[in-house]
C-alpha positions, 0 to 999 in steps of 0.5 A, a space after each residue: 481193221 484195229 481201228 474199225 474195231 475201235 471206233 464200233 467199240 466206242 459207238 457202242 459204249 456210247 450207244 449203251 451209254 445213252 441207254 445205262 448212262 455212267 456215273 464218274 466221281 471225281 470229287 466228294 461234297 463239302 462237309 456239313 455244319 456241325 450235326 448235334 442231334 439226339 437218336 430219334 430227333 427230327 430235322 430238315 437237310 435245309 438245317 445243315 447245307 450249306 447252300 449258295 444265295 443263288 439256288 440254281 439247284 441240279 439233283 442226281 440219283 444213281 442208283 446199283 443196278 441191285 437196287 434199281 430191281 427193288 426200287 418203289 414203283 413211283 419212281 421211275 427205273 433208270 440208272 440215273 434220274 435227274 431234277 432241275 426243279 427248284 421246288 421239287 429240291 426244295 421239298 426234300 430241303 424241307 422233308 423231315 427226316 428221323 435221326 435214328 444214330 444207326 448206320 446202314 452199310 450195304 446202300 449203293 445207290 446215291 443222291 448228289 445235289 449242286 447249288 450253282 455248279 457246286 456240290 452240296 450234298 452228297 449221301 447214300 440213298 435208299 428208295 426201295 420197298 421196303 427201306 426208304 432213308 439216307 446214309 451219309 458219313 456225317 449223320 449216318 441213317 436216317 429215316 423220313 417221316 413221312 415215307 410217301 412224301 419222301 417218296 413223291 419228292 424222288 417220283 418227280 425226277 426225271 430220266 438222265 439223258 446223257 451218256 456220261 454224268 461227271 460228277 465235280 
């Protein structure tokens, strides 16, 4: 009887697992190169990660279910979206973001970004309606320049189709 009620436990996390997958973190991303930049300065990620000469790019955006409520509708709504697209993570490389030199503290949601199986970039992430920008330790908010662009770059992921995602 234990043992039925077990293995019924484990098929339905499973099963919700498939439908909300979960996020695991067990390691953080390396440290950026040294970030040097006046308030209201424009830069791209490309200038501080430190990238692989071998690109073999993978995103992850997680995102808290509160934020998941408010996020712009050109995203799509799932707990974990995924892009393997070498263009699309390229584009956010090149997306031009504004160093504001504030910190935005109540994000949850996040980005993670691998480069032949290797972290590189790791930051707090908001995509939402009325807030669109990163939150990292090392820069803290940052806001693009162009809000549609930015946006467009996150509307081309797609839905995580995996139960468990492991990030390493």
């Amino acid at each position: 009887m234990i043992k039925r009620f077990f293995i019924t436990l484990v098929v339905l996390l499973v099963l919700y697992g498939f439908y909300k997958p979960f996020a695991i973190q067990l390691k953080n991303s390396q440290e950026f190169n040294s970030f040097n930049l006046d308030a209201n300065s424009v830069f791209k990620l490309k200038e501080y990660i430190k990238t692989e000469k071998k690109r073999n790019y993978k995103a992850y955006l997680v995102f808290n279910k509160e934020e998941l409520d408010n996020l712009n509708t050109n995203i799509p709504k799932w707990n974990v979206l995924k892009c393997e697209d070498e263009k699309v993570i390229t584009d956010l490389f090149n997306s031009e973001l504004s160093y504001t030199g504030a910190d935005a503290a109540t994000i949850q949601s996040k980005i993670y970004v691998y480069s032949e199986n290797k972290l590189i970039f790791e930051s707090e992430i908001s995509l939402d309606r009325n807030s669109i920008g990163l939150q990292n330790k090392e820069f803290g908010w940052v806001k693009p320049i162009a809000d549609k662009d930015f946006i467009n770059i996150f509307s081309r992921f797609k839905r995580y189709n995996l139960p468990v995602l492991i990030i390493w």
